[in-house]
Structure formats: C-alpha cells, structure tokens
N, C-alpha and C positions, 0 to 999 in steps of 0.2 A: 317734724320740725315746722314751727311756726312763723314762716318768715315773715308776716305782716309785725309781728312784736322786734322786728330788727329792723323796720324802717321807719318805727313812729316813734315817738319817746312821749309819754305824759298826754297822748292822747294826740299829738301833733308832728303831721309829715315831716322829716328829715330830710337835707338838702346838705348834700356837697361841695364843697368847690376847691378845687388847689390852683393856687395862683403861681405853683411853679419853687416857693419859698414854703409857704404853709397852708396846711388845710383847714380850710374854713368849713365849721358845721353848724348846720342856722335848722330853723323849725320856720314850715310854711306856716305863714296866716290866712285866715281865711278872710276871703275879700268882707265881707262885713262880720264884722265883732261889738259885742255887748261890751259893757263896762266888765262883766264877769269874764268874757271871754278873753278881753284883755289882761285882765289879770290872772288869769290862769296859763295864756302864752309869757307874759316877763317870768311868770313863778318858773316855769318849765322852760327856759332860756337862761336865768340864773341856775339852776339845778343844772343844766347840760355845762354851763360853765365853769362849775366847781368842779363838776366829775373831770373836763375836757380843755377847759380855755384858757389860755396863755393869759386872755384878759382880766383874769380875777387876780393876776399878779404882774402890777405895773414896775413893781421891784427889778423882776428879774424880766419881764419881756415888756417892750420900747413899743406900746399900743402905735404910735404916730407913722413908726416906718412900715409897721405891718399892715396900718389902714392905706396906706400908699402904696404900697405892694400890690396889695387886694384890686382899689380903683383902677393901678393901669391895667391890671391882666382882667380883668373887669371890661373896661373896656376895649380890649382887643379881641372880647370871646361874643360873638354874634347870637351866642345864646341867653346871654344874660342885658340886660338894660336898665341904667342906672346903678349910682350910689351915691347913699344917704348915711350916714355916722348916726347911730344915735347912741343915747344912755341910758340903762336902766339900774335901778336899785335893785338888789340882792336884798329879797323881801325879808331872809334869815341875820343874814349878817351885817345888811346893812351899806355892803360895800357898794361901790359904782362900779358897773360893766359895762366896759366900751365894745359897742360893736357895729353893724352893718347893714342899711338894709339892700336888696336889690329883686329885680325881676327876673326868673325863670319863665325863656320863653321857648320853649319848642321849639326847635328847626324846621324847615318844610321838609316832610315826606312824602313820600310816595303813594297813591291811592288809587285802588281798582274799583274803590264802591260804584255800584251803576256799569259797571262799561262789562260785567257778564266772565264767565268762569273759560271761557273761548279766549278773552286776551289778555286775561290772569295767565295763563297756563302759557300761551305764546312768549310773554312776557318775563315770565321764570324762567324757562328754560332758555332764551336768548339771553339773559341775566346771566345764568348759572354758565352757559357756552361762554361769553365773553369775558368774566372776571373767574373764572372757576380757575384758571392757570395758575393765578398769579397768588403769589403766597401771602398777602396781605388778604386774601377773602376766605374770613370763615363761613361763606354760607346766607342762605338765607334764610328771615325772620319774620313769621305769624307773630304778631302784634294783639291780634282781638282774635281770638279762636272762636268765638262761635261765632263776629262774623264770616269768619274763614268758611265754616263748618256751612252757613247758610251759600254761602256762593259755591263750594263745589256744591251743594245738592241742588242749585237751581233755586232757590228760593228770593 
C-alpha cells in the first residue's frame, strides 16, 4: 500500500479541517509559485471540488454560512492562523469556486535533540509512569526515526 498517493492529489499535499459542521479539504501551496504552479494548484482545487465540494453547487449548499462556520472554528483552533475567501474558476467548466485560504501551523512539541539518549530515556519512562494509567494515553510517538535511531546509538 502506497500511502504517499492518499495524501497528495495532483501532485499537492492534502489538508484537513472539520469545523465541527463540515469538513473542509484544501491542497497545501507552496510558499513560492510560478505562474505555472499556480495554475496547476486552482486546476487541481477545481478537480478536488467536483470529485468533493459542496462549493461547486451553490444550489443546493449556502457557501456564506459554511464560510462562517469555517472562520469561527478557524479561529478558535490554535493550529491554524487566518482566513481569507477566495474564488477560483473551474478551468473545465467554467463555474466559480468559493473557498478558503488559511495557515497550518504546528503546535509546539516536545524535543530531545541535543540534550542526549540519558534524558530521552528518563523522560519516557517518567511520561509513560505518569499518563500510562489513564485511558486517554495511547502511547508514545517517534516522529523522525532515524533521528531516534541516531540518539539511541550515541550519534
């Protein structure tokens, strides 16, 4: 199984969001874009819309409350920053697609880089003693494996 081809579409990251009402699914950009690259993210933002988006049909779903929807839970989610409406044409059909932009920002985590495989290991296992009880902890999670793999060997 090729999970890389189920988080990209058209050659562009996939991004999530449920605002509690509806799920929003958006393609990252990349911070600088050609004229080309631009149009090959709206080509591939129209295409996820016809497959996906309520916005290719203002008929039957009410773009205005659902961009309102979007904005507050938007802003009461610490992960994400800003919103912006925009519109694009649907290069085939021609229609207009309301949708949204916003930033994905990482939460702070947790990190042992530098501080050595002695207070990594302290540090886990005081982790896993103090939340290990309580039935809301699945566990804990290696993020970059071969950093992992360099900090137990000492590297």
């Amino acid at each position: 199984m090729n999970i890389r081809n189920q988080l990209f579409f058209e050659g562009f990251r996939m991004s999530v969001f449920s605002d509690d009402v509806n799920m929003h699914i958006g393609l990252a950009a990349p911070r600088e874009m050609t004229p080309e690259q631009r149009a090959a993210l709206e080509a591939a933002l129209a295409h996820l819309a016809r497959q996906l988006g309520a916005a290719v049909d203002p008929a039957r779903y009410a773009v205005g409350p659902m961009l309102e929807t979007a904005r507050a839970a938007l802003a009461r989610n610490t992960e994400w920053n800003g919103f912006e409406p925009f519109e694009i044409t649907d290069p085939d059909t021609h229609a207009a697609i309301t949708g949204f932009r916003s930033v994905h920002r990482m939460s702070p985590r947790i990190t042992f880089h530098g501080l050595g495989r002695q207070v990594f290991e302290e540090e886990f296992r005081s982790t896993v003693e103090w939340l290990g009880s309580r039935p809301g902890f699945g566990g804990m999670a290696i993020h970059f494996y071969d950093s992992y793999r360099e900090l137990m060997e000492g590297k």
